[in-house]
C-alpha positions as CSV (number, residue, x, y, z in Angstrom):
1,X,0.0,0.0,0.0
2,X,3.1,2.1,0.8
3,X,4.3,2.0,-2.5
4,X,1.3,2.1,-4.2
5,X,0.5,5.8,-2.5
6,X,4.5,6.7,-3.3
7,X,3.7,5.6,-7.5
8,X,0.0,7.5,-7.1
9,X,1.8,10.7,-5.7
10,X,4.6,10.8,-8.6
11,X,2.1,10.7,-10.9
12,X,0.0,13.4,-9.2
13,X,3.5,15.6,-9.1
14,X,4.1,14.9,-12.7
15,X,0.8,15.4,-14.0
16,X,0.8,18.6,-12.1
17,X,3.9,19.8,-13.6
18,X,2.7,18.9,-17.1
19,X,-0.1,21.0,-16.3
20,X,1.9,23.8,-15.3
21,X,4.0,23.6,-18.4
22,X,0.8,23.5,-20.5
23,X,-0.2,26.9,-18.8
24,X,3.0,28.5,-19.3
25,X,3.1,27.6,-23.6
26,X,-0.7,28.9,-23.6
27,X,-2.2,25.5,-24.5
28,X,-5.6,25.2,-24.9
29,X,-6.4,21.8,-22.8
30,X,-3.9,23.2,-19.6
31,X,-6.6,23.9,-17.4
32,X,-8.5,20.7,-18.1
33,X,-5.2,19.1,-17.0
34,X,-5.0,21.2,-14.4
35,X,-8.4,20.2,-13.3
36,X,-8.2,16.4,-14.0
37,X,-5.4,16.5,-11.6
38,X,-7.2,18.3,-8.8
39,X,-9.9,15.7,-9.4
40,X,-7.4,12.9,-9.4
41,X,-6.1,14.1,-6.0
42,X,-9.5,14.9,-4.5
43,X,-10.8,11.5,-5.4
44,X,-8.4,9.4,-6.3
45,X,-5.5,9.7,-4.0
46,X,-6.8,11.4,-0.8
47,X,-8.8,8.5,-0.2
48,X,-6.3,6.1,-0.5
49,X,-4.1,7.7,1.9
50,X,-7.0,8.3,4.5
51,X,-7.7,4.6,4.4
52,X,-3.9,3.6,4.5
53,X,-2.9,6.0,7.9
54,X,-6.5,4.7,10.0
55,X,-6.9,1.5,8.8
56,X,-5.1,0.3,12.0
57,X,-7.1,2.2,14.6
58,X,-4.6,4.2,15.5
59,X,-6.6,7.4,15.7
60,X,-9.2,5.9,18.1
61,X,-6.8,7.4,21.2
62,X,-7.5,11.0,19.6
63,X,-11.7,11.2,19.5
64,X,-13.1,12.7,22.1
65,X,-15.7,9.6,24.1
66,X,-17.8,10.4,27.3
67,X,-14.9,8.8,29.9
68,X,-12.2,11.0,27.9
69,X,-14.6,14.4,28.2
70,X,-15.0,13.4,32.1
71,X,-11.4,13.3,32.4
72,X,-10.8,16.7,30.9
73,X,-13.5,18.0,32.6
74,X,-12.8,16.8,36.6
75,X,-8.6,17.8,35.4
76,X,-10.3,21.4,34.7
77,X,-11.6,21.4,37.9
78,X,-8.3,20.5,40.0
């Protein structure tokens, strides 16, 4: 998964700078590169990388349940 998100971000980056080359020689299809890329991150990649870094649970110690909001609260109090 690792080096699938590594491949899918080089791509992004080069698609990106095609894009930016496109705008710079005043192509006509440069901002729908430009575009397809944003899409491509938005959809594409973003996803992936949101399901690879919590896949494991290793967020669950950062939300907020009703022991952890007791703890802050009676810690306020102190």
């Amino acid at each position: 998964m690792k080096t699938l998100l590594k491949i899918l971000f080089i791509i992004f980056i080069l698609w990106m700078c095609v894009g930016i080359y496109m705008l710079n020689t005043e192509q006509e299809k440069a901002e729908i590169v430009m575009g397809l890329g944003v899409f491509y991150l938005s959809f594409l990649l973003m996803p992936i990388f949101i399901y690879h870094r919590y896949k494991d649970g290793k967020y669950k110690k950062y939300q907020l349940n009703d022991q952890k909001i007791k703890e802050l609260i009676n810690n306020k109090d102190s």
